[in-house]
Backbone and ligand atoms as CSV (ligand in chain L), in Angstrom:
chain,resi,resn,atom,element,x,y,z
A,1,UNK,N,N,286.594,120.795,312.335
A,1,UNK,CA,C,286.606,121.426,313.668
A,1,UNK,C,C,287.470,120.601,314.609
A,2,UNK,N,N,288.244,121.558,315.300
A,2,UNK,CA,C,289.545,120.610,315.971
A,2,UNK,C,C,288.845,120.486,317.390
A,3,UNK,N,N,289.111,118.875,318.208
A,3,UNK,CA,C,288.555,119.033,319.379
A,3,UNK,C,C,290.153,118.615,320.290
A,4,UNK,N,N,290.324,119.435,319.599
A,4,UNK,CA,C,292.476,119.490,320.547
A,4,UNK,C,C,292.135,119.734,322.416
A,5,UNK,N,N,292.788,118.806,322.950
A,5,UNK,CA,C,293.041,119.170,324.008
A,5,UNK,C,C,294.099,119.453,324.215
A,6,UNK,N,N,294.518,120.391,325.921
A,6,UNK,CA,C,295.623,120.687,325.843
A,6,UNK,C,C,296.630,120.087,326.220
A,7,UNK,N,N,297.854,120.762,326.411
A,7,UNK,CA,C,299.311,119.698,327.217
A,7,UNK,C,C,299.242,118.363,326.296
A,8,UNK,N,N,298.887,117.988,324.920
A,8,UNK,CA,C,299.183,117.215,324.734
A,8,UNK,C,C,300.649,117.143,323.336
A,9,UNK,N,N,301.503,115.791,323.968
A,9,UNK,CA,C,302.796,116.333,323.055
A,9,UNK,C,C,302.594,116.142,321.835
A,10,UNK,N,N,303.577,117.053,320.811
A,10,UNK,CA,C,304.014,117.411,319.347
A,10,UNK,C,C,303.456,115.898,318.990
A,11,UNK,N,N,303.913,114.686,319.365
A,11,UNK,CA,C,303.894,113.866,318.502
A,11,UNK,C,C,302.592,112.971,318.516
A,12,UNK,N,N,301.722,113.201,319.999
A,12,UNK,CA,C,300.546,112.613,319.662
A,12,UNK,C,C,299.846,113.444,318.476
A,13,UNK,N,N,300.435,114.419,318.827
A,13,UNK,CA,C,299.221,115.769,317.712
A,13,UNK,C,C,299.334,114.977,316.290
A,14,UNK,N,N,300.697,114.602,315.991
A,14,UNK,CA,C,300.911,114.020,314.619
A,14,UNK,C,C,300.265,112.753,314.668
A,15,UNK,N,N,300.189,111.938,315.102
A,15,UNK,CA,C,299.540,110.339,315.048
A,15,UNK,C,C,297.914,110.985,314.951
A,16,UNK,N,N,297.767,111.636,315.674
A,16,UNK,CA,C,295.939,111.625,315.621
A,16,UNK,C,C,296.139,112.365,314.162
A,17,UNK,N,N,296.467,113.244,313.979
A,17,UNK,CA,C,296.628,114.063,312.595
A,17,UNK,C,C,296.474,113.145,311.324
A,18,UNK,N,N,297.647,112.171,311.736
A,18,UNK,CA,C,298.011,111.448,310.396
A,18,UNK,C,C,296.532,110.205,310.508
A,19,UNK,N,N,295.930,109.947,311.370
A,19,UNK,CA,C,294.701,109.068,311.364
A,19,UNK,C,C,293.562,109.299,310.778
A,20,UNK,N,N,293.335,110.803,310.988
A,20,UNK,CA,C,292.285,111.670,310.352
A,20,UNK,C,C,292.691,112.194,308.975
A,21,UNK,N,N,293.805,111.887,308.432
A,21,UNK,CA,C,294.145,112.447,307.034
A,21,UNK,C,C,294.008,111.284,306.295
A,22,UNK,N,N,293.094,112.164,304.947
A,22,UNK,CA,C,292.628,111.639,303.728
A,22,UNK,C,C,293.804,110.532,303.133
A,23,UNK,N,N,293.259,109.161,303.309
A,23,UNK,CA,C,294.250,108.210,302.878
A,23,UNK,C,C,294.134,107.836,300.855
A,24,UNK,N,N,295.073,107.842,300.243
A,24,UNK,CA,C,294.435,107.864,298.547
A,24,UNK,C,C,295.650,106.058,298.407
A,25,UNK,N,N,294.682,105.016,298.017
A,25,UNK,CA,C,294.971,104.104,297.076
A,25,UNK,C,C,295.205,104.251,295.712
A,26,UNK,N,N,296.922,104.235,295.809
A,26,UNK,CA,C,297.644,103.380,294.102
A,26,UNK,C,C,298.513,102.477,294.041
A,27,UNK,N,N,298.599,102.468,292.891
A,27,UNK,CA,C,299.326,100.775,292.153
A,27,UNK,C,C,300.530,101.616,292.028
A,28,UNK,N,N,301.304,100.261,292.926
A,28,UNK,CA,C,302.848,100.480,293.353
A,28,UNK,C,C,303.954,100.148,292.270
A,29,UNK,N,N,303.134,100.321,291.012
A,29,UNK,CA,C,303.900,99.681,289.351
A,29,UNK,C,C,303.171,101.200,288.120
A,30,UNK,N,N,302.171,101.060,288.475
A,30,UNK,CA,C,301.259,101.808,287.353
A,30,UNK,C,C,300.905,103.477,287.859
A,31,UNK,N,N,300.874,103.691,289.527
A,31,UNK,CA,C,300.843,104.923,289.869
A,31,UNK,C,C,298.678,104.908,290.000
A,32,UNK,N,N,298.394,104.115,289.060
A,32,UNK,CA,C,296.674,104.763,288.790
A,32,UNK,C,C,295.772,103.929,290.268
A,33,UNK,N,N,295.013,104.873,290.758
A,33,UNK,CA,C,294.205,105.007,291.970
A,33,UNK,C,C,292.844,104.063,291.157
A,34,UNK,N,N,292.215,103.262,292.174
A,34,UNK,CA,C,291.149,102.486,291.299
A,34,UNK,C,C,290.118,103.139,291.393
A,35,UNK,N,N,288.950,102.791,289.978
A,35,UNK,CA,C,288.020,103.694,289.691
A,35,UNK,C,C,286.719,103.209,290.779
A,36,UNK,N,N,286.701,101.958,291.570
A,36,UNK,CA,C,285.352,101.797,292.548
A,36,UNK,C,C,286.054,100.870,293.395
A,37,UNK,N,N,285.108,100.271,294.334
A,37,UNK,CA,C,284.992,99.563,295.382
A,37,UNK,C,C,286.058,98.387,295.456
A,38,UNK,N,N,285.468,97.795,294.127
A,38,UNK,CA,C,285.565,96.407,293.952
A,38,UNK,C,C,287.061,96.386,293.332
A,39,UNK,N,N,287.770,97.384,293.044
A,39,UNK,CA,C,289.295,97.324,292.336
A,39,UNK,C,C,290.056,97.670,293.225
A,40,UNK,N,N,289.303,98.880,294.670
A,40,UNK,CA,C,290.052,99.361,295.904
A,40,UNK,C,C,290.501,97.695,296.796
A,41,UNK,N,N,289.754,96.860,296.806
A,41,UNK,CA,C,289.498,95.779,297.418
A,41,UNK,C,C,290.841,94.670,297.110
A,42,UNK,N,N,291.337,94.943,295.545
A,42,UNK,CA,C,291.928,94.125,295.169
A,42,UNK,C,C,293.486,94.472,295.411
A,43,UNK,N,N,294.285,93.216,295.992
A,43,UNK,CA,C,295.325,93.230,296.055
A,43,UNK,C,C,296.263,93.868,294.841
A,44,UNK,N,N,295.946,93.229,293.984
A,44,UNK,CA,C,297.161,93.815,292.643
A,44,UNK,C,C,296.112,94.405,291.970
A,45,UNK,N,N,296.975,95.784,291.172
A,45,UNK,CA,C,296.300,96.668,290.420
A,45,UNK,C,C,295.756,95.719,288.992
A,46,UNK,N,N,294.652,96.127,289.103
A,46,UNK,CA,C,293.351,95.672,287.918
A,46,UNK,C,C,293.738,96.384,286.776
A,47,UNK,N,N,294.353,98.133,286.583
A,47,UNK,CA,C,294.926,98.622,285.843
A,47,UNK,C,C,295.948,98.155,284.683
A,48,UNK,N,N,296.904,97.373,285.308
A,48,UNK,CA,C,298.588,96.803,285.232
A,48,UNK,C,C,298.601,95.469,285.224
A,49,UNK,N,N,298.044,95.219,285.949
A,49,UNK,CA,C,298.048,93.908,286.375
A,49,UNK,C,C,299.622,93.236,287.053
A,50,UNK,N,N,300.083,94.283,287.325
A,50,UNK,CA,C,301.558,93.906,287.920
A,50,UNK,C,C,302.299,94.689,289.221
A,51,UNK,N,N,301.291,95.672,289.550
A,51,UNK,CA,C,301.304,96.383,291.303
A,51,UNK,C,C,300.887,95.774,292.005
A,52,UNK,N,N,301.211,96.004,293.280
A,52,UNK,CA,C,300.612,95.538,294.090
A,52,UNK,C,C,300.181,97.136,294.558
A,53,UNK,N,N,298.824,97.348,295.256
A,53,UNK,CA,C,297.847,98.447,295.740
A,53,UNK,C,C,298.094,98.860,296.979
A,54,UNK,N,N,298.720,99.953,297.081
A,54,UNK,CA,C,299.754,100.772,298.283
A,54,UNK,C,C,298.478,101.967,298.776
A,55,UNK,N,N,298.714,102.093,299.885
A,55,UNK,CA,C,298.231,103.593,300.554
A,55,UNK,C,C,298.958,104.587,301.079
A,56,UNK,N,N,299.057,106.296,301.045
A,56,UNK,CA,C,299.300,106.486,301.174
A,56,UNK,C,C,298.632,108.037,301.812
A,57,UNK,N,N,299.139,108.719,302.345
A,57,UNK,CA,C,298.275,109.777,302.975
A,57,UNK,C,C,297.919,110.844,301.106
A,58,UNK,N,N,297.066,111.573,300.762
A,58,UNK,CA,C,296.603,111.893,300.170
A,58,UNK,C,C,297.895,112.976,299.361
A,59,UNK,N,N,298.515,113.505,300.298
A,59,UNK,CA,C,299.333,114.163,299.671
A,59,UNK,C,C,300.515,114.569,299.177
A,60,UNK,N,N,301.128,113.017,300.049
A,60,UNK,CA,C,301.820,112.293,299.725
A,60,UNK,C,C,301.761,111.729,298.672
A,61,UNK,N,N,301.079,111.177,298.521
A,61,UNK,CA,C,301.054,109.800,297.188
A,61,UNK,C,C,300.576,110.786,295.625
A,62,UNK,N,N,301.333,109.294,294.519
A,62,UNK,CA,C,302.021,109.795,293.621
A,62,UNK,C,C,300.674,110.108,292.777
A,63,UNK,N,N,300.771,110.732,291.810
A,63,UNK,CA,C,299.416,111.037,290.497
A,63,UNK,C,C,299.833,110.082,289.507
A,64,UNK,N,N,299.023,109.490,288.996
A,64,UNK,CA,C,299.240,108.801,287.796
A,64,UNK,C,C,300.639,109.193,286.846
A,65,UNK,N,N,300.416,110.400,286.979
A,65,UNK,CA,C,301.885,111.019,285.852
A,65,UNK,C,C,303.191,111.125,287.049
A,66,UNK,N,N,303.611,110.535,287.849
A,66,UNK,CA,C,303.773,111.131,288.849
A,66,UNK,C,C,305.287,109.949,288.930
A,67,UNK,N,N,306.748,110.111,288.527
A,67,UNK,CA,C,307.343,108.405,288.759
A,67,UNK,C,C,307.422,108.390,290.374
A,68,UNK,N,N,307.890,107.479,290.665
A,68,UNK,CA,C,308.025,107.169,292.334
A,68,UNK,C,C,308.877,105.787,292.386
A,69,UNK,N,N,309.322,105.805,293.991
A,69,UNK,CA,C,309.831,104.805,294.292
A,69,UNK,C,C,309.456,104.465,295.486
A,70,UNK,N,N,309.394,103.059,296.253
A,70,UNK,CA,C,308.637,102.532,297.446
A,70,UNK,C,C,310.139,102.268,297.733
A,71,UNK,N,N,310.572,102.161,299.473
A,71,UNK,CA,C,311.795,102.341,299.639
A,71,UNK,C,C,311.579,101.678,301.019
A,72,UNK,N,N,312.136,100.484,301.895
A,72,UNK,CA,C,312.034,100.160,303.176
A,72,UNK,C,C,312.909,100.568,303.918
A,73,UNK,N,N,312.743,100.598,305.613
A,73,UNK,CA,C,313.781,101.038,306.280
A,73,UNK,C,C,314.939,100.898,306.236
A,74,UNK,N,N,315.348,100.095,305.292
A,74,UNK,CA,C,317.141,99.508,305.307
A,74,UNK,C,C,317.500,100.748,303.920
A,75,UNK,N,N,316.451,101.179,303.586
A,75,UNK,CA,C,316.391,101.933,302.535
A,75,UNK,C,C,317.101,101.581,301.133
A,76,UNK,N,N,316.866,100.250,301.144
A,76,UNK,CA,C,316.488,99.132,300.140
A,76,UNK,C,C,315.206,99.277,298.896
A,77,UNK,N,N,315.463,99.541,297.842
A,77,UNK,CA,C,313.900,99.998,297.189
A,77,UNK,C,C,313.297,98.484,297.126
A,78,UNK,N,N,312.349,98.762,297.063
A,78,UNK,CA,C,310.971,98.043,296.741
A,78,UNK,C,C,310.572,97.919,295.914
A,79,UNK,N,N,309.929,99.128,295.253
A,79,UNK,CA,C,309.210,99.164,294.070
A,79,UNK,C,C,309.902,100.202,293.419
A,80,UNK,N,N,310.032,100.455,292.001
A,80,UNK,CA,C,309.764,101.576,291.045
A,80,UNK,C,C,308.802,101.331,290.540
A,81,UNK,N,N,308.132,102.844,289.913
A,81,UNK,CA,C,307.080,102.645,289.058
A,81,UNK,C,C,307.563,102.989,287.629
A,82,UNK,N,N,306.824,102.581,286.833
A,82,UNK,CA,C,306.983,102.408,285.471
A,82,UNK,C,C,307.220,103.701,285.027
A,83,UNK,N,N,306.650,104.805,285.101
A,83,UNK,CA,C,307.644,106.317,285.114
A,83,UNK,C,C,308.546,106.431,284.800
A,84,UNK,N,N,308.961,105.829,286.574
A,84,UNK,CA,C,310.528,105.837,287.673
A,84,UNK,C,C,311.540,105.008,286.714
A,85,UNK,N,N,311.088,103.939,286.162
A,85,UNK,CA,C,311.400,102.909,285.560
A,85,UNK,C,C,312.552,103.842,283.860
A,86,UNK,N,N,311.800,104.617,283.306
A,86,UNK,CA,C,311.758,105.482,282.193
A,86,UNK,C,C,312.887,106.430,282.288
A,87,UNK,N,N,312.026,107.421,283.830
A,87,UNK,CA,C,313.418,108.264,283.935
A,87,UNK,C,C,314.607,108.173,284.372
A,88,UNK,N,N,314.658,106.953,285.295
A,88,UNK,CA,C,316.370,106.575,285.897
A,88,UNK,C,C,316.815,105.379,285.241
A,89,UNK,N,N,316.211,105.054,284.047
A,89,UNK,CA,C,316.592,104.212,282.815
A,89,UNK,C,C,317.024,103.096,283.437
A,90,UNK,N,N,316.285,102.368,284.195
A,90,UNK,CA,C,316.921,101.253,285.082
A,90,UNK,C,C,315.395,100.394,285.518
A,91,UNK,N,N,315.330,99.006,285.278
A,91,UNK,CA,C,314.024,98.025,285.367
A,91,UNK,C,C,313.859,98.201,286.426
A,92,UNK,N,N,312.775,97.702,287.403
A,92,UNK,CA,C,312.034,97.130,288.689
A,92,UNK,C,C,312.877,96.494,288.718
A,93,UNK,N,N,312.845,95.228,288.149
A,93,UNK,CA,C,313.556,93.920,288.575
A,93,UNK,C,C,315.184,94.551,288.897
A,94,UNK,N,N,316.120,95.577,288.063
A,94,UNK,CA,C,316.909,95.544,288.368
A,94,UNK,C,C,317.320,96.483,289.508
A,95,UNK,N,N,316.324,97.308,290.539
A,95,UNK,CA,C,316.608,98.030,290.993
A,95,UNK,C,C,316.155,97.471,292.469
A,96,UNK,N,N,315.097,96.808,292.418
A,96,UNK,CA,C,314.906,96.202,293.388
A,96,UNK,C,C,315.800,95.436,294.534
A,97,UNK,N,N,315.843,95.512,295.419
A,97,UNK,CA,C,316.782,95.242,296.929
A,97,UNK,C,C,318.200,95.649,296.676
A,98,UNK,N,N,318.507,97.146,296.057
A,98,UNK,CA,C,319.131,97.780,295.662
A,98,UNK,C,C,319.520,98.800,296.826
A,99,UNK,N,N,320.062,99.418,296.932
A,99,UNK,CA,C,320.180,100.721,298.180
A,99,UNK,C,C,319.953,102.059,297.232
A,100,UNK,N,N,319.146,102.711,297.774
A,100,UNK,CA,C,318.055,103.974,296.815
A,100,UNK,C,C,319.320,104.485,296.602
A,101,UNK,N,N,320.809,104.648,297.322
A,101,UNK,CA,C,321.878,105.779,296.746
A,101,UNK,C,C,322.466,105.797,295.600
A,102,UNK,N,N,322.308,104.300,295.011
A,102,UNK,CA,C,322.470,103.582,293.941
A,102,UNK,C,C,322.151,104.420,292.859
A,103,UNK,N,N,320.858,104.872,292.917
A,103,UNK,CA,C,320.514,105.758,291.589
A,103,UNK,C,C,319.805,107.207,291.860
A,104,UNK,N,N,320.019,107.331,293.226
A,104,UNK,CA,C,319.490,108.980,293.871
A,104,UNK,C,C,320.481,109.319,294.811
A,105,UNK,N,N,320.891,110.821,294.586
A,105,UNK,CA,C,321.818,111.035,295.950
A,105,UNK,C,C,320.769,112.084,296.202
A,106,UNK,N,N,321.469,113.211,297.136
A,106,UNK,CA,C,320.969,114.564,297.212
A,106,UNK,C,C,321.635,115.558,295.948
A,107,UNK,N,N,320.652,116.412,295.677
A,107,UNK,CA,C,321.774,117.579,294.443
A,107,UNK,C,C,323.094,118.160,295.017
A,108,UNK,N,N,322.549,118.669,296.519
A,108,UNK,CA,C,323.598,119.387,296.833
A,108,UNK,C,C,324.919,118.519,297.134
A,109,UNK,N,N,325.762,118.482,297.197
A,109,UNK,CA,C,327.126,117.859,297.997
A,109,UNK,C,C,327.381,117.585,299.124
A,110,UNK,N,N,326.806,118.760,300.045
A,110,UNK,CA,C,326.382,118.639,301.424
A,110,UNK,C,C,326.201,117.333,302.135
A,111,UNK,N,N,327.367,116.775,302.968
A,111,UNK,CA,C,326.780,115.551,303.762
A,111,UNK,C,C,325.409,115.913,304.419
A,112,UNK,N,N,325.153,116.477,305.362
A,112,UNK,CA,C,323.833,117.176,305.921
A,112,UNK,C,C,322.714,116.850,304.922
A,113,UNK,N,N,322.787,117.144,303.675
A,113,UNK,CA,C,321.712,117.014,303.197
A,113,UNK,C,C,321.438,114.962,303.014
A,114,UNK,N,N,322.537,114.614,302.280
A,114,UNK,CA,C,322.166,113.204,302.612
A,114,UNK,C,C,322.073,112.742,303.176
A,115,UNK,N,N,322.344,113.044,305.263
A,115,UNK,CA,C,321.742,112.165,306.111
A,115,UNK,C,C,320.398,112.280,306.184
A,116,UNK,N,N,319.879,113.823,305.696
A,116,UNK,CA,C,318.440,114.145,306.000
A,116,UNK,C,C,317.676,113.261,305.505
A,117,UNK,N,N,318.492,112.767,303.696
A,117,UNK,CA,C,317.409,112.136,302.314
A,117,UNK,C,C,317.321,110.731,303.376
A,118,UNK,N,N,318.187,110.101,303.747
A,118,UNK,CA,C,318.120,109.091,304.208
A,118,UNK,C,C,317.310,108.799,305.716
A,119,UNK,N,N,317.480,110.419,306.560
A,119,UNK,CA,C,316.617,110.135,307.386
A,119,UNK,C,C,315.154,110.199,307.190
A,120,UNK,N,N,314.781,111.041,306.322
A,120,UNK,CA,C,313.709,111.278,306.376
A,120,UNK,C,C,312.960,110.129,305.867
A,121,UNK,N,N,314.063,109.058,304.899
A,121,UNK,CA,C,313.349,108.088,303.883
A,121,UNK,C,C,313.338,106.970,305.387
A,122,UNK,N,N,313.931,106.824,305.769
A,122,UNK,CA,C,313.813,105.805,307.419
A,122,UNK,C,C,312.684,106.526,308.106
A,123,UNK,N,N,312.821,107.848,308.703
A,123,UNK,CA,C,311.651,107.979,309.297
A,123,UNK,C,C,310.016,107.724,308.752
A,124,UNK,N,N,310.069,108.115,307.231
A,124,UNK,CA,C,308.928,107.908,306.808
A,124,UNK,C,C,308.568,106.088,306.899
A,125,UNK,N,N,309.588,105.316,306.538
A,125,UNK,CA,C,309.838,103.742,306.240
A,125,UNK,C,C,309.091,103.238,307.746
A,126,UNK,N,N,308.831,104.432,308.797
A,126,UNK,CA,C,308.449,103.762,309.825
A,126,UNK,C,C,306.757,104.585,310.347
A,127,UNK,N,N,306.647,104.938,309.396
A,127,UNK,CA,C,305.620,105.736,309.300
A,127,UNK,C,C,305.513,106.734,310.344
A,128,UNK,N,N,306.433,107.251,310.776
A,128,UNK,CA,C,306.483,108.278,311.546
A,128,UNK,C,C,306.636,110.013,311.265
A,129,UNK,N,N,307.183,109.800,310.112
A,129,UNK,CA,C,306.948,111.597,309.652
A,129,UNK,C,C,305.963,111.895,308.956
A,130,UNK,N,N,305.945,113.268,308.854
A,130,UNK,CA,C,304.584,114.146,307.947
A,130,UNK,C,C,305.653,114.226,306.716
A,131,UNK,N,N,304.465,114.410,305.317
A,131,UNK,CA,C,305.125,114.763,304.220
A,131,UNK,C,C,306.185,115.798,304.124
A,132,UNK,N,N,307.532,115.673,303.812
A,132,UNK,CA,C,308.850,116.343,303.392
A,132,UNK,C,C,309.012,116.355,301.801
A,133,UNK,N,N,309.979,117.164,301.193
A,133,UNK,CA,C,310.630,117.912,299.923
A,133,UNK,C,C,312.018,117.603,300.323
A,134,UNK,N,N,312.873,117.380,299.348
A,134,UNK,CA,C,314.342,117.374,299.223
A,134,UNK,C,C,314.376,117.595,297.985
A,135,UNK,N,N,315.578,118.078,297.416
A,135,UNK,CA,C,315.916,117.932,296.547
A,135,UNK,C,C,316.986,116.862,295.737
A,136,UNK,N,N,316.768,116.020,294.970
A,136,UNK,CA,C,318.316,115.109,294.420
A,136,UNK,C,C,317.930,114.974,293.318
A,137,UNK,N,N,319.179,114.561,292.998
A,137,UNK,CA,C,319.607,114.045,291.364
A,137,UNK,C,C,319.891,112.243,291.147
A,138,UNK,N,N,319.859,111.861,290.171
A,138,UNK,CA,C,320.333,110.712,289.376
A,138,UNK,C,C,321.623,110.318,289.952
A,139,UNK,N,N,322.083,109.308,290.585
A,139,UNK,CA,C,323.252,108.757,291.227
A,139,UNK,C,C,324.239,108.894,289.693
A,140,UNK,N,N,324.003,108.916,288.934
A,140,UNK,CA,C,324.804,108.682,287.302
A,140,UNK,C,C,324.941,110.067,286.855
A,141,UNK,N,N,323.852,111.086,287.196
A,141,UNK,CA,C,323.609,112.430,286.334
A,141,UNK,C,C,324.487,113.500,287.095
A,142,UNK,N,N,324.768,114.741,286.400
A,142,UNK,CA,C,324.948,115.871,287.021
A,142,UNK,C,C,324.256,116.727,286.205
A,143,UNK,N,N,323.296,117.957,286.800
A,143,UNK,CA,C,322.965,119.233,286.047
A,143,UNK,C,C,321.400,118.702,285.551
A,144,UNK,N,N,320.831,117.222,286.274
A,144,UNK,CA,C,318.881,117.140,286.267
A,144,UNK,C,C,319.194,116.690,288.163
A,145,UNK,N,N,317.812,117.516,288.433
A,145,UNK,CA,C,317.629,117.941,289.519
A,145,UNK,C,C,316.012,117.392,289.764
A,146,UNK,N,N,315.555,117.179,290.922
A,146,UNK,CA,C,314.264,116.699,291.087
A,146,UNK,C,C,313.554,117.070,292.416
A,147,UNK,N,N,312.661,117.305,292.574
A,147,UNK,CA,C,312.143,117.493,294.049
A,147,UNK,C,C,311.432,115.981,294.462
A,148,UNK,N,N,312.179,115.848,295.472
A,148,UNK,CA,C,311.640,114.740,295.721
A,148,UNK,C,C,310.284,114.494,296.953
A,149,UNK,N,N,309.265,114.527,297.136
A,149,UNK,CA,C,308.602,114.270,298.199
A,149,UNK,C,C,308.683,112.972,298.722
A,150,UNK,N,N,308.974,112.506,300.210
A,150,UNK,CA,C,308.492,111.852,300.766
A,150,UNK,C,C,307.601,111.669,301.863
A,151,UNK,N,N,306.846,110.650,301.798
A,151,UNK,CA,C,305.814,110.305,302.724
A,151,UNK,C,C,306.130,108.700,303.431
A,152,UNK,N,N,305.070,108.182,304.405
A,152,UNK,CA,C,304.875,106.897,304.701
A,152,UNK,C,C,303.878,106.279,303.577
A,153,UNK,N,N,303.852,105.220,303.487
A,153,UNK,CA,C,302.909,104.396,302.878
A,153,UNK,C,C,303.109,102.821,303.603
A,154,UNK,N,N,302.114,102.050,301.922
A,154,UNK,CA,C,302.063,100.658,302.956
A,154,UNK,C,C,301.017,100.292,302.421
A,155,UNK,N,N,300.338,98.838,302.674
A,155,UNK,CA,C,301.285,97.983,303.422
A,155,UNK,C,C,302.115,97.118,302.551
A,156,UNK,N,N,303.062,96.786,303.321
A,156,UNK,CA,C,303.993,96.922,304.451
A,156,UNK,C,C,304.601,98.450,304.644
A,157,UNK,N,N,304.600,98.686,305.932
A,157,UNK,CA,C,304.949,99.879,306.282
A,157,UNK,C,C,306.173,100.692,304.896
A,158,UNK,N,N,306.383,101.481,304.118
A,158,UNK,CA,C,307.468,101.922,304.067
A,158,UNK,C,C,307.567,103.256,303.599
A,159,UNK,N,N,308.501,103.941,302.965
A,159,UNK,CA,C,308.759,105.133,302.298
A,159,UNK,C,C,308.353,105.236,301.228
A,160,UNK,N,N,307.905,106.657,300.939
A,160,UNK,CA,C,307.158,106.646,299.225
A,160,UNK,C,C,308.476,107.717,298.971
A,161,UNK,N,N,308.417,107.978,297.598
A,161,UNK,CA,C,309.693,109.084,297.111
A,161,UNK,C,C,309.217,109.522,295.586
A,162,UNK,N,N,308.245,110.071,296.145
A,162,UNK,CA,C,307.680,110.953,294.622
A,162,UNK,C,C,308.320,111.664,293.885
A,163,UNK,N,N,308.915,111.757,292.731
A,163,UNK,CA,C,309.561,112.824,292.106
A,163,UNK,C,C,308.971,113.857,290.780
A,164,UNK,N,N,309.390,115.027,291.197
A,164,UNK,CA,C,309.030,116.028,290.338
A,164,UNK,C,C,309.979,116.654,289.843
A,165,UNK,N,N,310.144,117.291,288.490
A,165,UNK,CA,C,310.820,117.902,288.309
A,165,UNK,C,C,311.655,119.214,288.686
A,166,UNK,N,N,312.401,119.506,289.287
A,166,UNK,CA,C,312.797,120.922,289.811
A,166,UNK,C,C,312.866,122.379,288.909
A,167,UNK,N,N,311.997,123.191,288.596
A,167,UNK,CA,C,311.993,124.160,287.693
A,167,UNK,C,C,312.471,125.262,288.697
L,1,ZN,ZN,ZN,298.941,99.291,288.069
């Protein structure tokens, strides 16, 4: 039940929004959400033993089967997950403080669309947008395509970049 008052602007609506939305803990290596209390608590995933334990708004954040990439405002990656790791055939270690264009553009050609991938991956990096869709491909590939969601996550503040396949 909404207790909205009025005259208030677009963007408080989003901050109170995003406060009250279902937050879901995973491992920023392994993708898996912990099974109780005592594993939510823990810094690095108990799973892996090699994440560190990210939050992210619920529908945003990735599913276990799910690859992803953690991405900061310089839009520098952070993390891949072991997935991510699989499908853009490229390590953590080697992708890390990398620039995400490196191994993701947008599908289309469209400049427009890559200022968006990049804005939206900055705006989220500052936790300021609601969950977005783009579409891109493999910086190396032509003709695999992916939907990409991004969200905010954290901590440290940054961009999540979930990918799905584009059917
Ligand atoms: Zn893990």
């Amino acid at each position: 039940m909404s207790t909205d008052a009025q005259g208030q602007s677009s963007l408080r609506v989003l901050q109170r929004d995003r406060s009250t939305e279902p937050l879901k803990v995973f491992c920023g290596h392994c993708g898996r959400s912990p099974d109780n209390e005592s594993e939510a608590d823990s810094r690095v995933c108990t799973k892996c033993g090699l994440g560190l334990m990210l939050q992210a708004p619920a529908d945003a954040a990735p599913g276990p089967s799910d690859p992803f990439l953690v991405v900061d405002g310089a839009l520098t990656i952070c993390a891949v997950s072991r997935i991510a790791e699989r499908l853009l055939e490229v390590s953590e270690t080697e992708a890390v403080n990398r620039h995400v264009a490196e191994f993701l553009v947008p599908a289309d050609a469209e400049s427009s669309s890559g200022e968006s991938l990049a804005s939206l991956l900055a705006w989220a990096a500052r936790g300021e947008t609601p969950s977005a869709q783009v579409v891109i491909r493999p910086a190396n590939t032509f003709g695999v395509r992916y939907w990409a969601r991004v969200g905010p996550c954290g901590p440290p503040t940054a961009a999540l970049l979930v990918l799905a396949d584009a059917r």
